[in-house]
Backbone as CSV, one residue per row, in Angstrom:
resi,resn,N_x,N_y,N_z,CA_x,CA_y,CA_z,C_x,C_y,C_z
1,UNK,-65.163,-25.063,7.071,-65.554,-26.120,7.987,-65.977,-27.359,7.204
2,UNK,-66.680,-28.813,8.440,-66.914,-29.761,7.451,-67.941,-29.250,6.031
3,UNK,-69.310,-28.974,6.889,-70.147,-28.511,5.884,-69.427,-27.808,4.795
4,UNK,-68.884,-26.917,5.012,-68.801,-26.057,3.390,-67.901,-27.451,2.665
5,UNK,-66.825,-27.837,2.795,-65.636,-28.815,2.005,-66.793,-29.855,1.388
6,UNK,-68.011,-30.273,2.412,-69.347,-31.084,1.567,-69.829,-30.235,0.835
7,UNK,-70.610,-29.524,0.809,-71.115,-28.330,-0.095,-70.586,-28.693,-1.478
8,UNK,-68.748,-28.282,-1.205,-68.419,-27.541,-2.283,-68.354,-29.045,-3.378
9,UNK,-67.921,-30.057,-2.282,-67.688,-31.517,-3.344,-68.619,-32.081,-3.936
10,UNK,-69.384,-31.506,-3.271,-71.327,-32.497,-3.735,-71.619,-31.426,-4.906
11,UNK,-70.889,-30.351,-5.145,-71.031,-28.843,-6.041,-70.407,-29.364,-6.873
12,UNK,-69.001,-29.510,-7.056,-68.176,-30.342,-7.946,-68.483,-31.460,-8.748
13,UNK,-69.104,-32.663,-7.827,-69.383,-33.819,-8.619,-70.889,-33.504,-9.768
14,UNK,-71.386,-32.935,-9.257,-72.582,-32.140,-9.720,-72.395,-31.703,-10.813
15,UNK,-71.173,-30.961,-11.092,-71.575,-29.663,-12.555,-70.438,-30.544,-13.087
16,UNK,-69.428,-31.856,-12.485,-68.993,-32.533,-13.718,-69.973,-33.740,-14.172
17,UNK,-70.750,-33.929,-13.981,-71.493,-35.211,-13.858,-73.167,-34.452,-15.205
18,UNK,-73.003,-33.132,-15.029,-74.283,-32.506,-15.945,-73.671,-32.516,-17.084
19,UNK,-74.662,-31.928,-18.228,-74.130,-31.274,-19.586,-73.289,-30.297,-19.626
20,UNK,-73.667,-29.116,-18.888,-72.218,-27.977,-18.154,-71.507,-28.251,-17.465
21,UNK,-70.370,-27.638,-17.539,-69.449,-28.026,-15.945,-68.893,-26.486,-15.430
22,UNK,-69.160,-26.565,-14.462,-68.952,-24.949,-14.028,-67.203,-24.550,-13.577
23,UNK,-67.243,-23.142,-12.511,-65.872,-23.129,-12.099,-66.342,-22.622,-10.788
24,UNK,-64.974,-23.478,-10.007,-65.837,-22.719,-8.707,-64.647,-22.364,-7.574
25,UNK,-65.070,-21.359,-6.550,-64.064,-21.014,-5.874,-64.053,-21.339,-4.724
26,UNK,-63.317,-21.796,-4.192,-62.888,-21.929,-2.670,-61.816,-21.283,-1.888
27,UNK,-61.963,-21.410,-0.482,-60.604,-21.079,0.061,-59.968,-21.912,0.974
28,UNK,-59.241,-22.287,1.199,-58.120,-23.492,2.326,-57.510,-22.435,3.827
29,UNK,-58.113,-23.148,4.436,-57.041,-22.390,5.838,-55.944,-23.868,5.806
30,UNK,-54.905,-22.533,6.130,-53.720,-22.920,6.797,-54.011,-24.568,7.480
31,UNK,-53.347,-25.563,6.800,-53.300,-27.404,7.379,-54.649,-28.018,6.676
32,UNK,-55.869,-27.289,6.039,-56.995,-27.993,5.947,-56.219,-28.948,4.803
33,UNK,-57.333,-29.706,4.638,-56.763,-30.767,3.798,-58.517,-31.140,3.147
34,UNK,-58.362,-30.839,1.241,-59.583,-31.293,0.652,-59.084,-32.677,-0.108
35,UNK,-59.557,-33.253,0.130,-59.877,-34.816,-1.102,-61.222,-35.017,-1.534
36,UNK,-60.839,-35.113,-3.018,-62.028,-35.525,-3.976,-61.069,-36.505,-5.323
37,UNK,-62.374,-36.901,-5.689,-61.906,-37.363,-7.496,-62.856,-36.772,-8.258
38,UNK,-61.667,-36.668,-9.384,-62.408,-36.144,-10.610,-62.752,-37.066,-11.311
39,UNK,-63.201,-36.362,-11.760,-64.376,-37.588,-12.727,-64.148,-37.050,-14.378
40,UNK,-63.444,-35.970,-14.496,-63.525,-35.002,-16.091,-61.555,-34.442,-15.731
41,UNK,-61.409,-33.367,-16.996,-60.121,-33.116,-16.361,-60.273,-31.317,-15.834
42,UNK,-59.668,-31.435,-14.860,-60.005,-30.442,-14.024,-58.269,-29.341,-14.519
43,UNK,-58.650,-28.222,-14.196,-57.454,-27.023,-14.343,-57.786,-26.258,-12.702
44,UNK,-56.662,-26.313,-11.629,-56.555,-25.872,-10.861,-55.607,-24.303,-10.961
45,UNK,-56.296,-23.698,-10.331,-55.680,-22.001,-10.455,-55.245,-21.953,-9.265
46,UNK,-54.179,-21.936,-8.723,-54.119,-21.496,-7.195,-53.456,-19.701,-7.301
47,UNK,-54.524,-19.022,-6.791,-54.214,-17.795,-6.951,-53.501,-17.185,-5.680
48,UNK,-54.039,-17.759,-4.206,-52.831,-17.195,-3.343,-52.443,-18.165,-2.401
49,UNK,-51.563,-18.089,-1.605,-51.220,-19.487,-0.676,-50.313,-20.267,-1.280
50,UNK,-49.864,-21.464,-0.597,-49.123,-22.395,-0.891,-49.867,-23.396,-0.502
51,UNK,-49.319,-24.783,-1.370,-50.433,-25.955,-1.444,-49.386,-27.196,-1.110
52,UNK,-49.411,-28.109,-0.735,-49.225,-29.453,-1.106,-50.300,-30.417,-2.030
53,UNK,-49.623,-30.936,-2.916,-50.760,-31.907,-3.523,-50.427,-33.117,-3.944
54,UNK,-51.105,-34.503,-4.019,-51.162,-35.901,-4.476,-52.068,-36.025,-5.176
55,UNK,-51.079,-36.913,-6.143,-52.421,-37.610,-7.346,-52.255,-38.683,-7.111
56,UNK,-52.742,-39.890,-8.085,-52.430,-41.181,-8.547,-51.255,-41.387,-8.629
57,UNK,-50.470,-40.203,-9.364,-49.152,-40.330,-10.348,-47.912,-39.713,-9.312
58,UNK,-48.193,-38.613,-8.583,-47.678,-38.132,-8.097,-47.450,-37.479,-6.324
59,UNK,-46.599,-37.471,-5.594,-47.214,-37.299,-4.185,-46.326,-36.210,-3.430
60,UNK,-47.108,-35.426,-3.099,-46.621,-34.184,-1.718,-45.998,-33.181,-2.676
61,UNK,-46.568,-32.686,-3.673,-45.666,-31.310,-5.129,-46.028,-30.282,-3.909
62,UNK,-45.538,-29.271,-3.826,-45.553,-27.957,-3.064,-45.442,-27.293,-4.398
63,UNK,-46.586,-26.337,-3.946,-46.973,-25.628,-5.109,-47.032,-23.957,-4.500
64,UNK,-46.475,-23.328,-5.328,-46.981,-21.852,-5.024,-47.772,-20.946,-5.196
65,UNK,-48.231,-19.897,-4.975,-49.096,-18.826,-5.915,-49.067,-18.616,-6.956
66,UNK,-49.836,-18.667,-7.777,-50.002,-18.093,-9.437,-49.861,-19.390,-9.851
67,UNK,-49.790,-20.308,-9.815,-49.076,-21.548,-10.967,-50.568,-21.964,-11.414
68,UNK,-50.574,-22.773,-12.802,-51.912,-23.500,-12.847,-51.570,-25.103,-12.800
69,UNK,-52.553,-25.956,-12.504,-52.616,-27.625,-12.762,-53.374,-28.099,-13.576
70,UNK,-53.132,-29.545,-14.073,-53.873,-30.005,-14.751,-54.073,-31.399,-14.101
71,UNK,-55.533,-31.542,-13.702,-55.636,-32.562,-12.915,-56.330,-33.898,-14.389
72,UNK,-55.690,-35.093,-14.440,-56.310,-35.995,-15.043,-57.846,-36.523,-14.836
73,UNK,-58.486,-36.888,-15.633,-59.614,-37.824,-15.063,-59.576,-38.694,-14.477
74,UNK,-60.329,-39.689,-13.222,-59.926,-40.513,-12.803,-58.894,-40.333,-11.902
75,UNK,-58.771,-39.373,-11.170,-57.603,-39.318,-10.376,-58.500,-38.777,-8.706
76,UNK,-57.766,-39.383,-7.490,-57.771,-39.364,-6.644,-56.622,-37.529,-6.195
77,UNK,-57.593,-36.770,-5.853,-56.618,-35.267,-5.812,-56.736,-35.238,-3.891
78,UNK,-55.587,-35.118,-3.234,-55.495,-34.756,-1.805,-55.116,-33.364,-1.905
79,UNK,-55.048,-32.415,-1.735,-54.340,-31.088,-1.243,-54.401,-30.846,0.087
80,UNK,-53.677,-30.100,0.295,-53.483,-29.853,1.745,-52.559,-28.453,1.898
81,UNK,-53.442,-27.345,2.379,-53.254,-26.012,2.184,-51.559,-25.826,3.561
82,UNK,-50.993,-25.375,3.061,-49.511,-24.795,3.768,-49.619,-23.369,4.144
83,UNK,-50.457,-22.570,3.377,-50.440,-21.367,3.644,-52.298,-21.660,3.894
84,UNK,-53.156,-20.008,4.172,-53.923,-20.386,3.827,-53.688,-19.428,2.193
85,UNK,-55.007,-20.273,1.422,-54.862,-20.184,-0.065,-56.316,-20.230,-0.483
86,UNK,-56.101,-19.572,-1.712,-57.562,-19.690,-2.543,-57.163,-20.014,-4.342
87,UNK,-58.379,-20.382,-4.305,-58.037,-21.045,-6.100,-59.414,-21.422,-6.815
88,UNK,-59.299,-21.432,-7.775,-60.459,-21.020,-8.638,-60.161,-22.675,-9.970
89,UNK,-61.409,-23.874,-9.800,-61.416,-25.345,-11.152,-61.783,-24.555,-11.533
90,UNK,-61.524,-25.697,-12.581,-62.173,-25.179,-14.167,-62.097,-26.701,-14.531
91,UNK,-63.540,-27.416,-15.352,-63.510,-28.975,-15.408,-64.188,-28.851,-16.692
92,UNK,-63.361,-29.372,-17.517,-63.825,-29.714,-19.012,-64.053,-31.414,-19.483
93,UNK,-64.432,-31.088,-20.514,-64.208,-32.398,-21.135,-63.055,-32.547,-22.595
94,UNK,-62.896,-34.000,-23.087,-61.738,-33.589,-24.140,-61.723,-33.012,-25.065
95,UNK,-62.970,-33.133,-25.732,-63.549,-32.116,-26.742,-62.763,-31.177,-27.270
96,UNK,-62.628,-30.342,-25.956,-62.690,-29.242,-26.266,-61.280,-28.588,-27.154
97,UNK,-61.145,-26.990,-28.033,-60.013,-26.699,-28.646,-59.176,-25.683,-27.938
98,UNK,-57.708,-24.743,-28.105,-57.386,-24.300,-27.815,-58.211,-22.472,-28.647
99,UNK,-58.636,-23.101,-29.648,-59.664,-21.981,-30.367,-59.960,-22.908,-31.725
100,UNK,-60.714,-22.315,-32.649,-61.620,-23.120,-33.466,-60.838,-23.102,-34.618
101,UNK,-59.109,-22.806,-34.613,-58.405,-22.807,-35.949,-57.348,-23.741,-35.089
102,UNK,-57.557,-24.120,-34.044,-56.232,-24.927,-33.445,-56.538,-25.766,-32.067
103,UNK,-56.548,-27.168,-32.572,-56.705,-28.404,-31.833,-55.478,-28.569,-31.090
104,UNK,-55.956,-29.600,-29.673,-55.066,-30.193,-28.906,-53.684,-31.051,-30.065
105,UNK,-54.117,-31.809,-30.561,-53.435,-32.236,-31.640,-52.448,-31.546,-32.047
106,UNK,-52.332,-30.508,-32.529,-51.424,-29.219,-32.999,-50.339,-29.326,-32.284
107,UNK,-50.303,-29.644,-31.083,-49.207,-29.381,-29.773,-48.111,-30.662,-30.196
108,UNK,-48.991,-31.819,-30.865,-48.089,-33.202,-30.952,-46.577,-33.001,-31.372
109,UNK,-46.256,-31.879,-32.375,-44.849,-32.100,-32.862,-43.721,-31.174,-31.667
110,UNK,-44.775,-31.261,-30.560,-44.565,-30.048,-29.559,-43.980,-30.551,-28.153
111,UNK,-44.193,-32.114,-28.177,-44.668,-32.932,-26.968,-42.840,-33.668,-26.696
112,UNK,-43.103,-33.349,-25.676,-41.389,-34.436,-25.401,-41.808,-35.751,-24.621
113,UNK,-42.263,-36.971,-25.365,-42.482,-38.027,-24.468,-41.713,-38.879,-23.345
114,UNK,-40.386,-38.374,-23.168,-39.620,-38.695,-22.179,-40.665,-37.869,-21.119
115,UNK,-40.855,-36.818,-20.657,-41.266,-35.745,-20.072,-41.925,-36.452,-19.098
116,UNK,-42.188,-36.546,-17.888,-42.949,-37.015,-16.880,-43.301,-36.033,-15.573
117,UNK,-42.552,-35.550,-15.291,-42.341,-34.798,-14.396,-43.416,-33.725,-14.091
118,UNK,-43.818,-33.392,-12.872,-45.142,-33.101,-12.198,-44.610,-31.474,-13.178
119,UNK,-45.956,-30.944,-14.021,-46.012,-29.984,-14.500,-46.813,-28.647,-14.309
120,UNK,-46.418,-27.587,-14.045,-47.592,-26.673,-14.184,-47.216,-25.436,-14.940
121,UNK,-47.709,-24.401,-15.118,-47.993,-22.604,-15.696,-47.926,-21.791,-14.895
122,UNK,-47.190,-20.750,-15.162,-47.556,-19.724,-14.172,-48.948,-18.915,-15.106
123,UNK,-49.152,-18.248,-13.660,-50.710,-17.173,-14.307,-50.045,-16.225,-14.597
124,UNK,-50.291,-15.983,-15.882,-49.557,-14.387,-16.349,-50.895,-13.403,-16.403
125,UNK,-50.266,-12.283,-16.322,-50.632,-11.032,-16.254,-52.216,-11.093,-17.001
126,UNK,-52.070,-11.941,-18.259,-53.377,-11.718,-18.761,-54.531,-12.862,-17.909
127,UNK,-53.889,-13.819,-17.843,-54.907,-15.264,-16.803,-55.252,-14.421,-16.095
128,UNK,-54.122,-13.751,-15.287,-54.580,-12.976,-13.916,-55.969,-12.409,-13.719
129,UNK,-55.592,-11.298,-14.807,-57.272,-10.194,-14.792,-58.299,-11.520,-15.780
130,UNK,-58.742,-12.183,-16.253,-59.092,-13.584,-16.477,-59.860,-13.767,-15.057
131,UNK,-59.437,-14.340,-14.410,-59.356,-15.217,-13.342,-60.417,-14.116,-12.443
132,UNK,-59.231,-13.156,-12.131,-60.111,-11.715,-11.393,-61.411,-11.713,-11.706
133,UNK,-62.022,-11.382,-12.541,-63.336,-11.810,-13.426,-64.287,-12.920,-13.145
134,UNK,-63.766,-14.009,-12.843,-64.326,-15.285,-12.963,-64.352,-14.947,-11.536
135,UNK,-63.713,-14.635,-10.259,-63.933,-15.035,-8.945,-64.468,-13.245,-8.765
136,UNK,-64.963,-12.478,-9.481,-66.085,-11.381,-9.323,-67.474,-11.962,-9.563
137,UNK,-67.444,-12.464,-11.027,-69.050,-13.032,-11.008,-69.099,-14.695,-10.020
138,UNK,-68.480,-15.148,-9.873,-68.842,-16.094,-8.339,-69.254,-15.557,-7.439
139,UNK,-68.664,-14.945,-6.727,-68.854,-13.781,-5.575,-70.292,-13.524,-5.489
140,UNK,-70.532,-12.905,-6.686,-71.687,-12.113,-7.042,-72.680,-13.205,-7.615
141,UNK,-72.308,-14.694,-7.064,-74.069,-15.506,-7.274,-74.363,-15.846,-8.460
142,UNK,-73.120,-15.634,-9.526,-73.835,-15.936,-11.393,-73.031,-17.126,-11.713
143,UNK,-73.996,-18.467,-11.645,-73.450,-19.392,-11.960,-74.656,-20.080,-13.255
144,UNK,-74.930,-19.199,-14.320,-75.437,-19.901,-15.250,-74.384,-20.631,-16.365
145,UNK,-74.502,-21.939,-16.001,-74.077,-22.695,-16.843,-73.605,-22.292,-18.210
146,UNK,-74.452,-21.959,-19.061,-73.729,-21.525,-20.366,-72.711,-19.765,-20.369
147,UNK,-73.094,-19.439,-19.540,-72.696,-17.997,-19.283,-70.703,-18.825,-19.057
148,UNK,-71.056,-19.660,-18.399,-69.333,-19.953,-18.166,-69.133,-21.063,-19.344
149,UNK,-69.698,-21.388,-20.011,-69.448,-22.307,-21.244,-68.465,-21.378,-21.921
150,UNK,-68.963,-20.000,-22.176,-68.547,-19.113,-23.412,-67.379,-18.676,-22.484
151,UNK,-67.265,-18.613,-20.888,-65.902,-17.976,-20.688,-64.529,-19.084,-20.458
152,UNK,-65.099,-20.300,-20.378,-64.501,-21.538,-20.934,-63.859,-21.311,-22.314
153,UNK,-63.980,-20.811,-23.435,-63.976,-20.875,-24.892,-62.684,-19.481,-24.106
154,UNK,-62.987,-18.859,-23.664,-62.368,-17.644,-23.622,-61.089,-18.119,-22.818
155,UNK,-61.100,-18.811,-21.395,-59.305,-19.505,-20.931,-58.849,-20.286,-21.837
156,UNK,-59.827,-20.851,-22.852,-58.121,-21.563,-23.776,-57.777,-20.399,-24.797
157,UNK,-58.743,-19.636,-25.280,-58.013,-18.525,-26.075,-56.801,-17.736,-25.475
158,UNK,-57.302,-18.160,-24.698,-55.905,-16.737,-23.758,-54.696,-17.765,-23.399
159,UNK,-54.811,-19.004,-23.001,-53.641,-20.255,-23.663,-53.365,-20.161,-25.067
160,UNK,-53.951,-20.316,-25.649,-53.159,-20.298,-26.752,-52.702,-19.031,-27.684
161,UNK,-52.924,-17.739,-26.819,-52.189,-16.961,-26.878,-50.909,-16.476,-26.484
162,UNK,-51.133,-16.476,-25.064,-50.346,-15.847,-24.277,-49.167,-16.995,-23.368
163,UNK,-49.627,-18.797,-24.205,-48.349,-19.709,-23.526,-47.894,-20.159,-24.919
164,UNK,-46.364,-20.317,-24.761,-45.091,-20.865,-25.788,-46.046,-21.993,-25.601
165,UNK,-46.105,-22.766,-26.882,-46.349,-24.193,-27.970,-45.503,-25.608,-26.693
166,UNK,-44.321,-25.092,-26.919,-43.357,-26.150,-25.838,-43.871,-26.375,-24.660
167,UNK,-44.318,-25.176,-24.184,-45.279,-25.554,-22.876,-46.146,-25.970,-22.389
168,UNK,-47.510,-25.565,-23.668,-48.684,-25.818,-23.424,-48.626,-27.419,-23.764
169,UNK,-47.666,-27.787,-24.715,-47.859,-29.037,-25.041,-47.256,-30.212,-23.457
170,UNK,-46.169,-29.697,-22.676,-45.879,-30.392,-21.477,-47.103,-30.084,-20.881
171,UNK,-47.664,-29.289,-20.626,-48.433,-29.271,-19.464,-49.717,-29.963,-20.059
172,UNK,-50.665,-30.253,-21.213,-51.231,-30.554,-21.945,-50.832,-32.166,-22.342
173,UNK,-50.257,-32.686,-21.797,-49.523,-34.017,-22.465,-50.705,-34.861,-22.288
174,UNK,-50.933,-35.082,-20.843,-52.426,-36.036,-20.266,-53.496,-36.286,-21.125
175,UNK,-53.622,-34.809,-22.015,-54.961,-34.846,-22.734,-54.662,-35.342,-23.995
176,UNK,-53.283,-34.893,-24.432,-52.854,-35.321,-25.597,-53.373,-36.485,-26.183
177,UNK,-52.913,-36.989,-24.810,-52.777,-38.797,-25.086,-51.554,-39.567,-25.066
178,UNK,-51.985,-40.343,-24.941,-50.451,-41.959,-25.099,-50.126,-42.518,-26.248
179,UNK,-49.859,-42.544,-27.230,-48.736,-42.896,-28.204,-48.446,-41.883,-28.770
180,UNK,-47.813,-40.600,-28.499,-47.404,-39.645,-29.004,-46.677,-39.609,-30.545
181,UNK,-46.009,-41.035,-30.058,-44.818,-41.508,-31.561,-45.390,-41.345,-32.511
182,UNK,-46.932,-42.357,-32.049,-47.720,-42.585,-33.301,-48.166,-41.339,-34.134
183,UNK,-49.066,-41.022,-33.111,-49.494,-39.328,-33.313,-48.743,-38.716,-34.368
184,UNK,-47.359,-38.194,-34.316,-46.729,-37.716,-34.399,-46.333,-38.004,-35.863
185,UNK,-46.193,-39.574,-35.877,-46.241,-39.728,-37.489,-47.305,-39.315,-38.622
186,UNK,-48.177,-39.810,-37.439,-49.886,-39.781,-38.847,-49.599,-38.348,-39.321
187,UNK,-49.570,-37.004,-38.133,-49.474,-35.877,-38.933,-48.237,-35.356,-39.701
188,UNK,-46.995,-36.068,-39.816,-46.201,-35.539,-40.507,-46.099,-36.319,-41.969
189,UNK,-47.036,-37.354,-41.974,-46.788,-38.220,-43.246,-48.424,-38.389,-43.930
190,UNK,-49.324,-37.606,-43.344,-50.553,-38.332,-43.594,-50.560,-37.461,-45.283
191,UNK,-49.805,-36.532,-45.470,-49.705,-36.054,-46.962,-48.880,-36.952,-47.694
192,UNK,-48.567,-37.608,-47.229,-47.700,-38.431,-48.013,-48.045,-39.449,-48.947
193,UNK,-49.113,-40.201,-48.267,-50.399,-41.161,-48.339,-51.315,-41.277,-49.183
194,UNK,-51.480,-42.272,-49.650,-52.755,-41.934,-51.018,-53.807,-42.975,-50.595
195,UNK,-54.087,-43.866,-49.468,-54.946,-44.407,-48.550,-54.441,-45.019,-47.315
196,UNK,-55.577,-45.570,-46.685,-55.545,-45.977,-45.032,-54.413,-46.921,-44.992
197,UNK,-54.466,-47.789,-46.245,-53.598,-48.959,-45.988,-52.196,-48.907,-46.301
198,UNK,-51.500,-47.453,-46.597,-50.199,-47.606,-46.749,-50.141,-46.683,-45.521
């Protein structure tokens, strides 16, 4: 109803706007329709249902079960449930790594900058029981902040396990960044180099 869709957004702007940022679950009946902006970059799980969604960039993607998103910062998000559906953010900041031996960066020689096209993941088998987990301790009322910091550390480990390099880097592009070209040189030549100015 109205109340809960307030609840959950005034919940949202909340744990991106603190030092933590939490994950949280909802569910969509059949036609509802949520709008918010993010303010950080958000990872949408849609675990059952079918979705329609608009960004800034993009408008009306029909989305299915299992896939994941990557919502930009600064973006205006409409969804609008087709089935009814449930799905589980996840809102970080850029900081963050895919694990502590391998940066976003890493993906650069990975990245196809033609690439535009509305992207997502499917949830594999391991996200799955992942995910399962994360919408047990919701359920069950445990929303201490650092308790989901450390299981934060734990969904990109399981990205950068269990998704191909080619992929994570399309779906990952947003965070990447914009001059990829550049990017792309500094790390293939920065051995090359004997200071800043050549």
């Amino acid at each position: 109803d109205y109340f809960t869709k307030r609840l959950f957004i005034r919940s949202l702007e909340n744990s991106i706007s603190s030092q933590f940022s939490f994950l949280f679950f909802i569910r969509n009946k059949n036609s509802d329709i949520l709008i918010f902006f993010s303010l950080a970059f958000i990872l949408y799980f849609l675990l059952k249902g079918e979705i329609s969604i608009s960004t800034n960039s993009f408008l009306s993607n029909v989305v299915a079960e299992n896939r994941i998103l990557l919502i930009p910062p600064k973006s205006k998000l409409v969804i609008q449930a087709q089935k009814d559906s449930s799905f589980i953010l996840c809102s970080f900041k850029e900081q963050l790594s895919l694990c502590n031996s391998y940066s976003f960066t890493n993906l650069i020689p990975y990245c196809n900058k033609s690439n535009s096209e509305f992207s997502s993941l499917p949830i594999t088998s391991h996200m799955y029981l992942f995910l399962q987990e994360i919408d047990y301790y919701l359920k069950e009322g445990m929303l201490c902040p650092h308790f989901f910091e450390l299981k934060k550390k734990e969904l990109f480990f399981l990205f950068r396990i269990f998704y191909q390099k080619e992929d994570l880097a399309t779906f990952f592009i947003s965070l990447i960044g914009k001059d990829i070209d550049f990017k792309r040189f500094v790390i293939e030549n920065y051995q090359n180099v004997k200071s800043v100015d050549e």
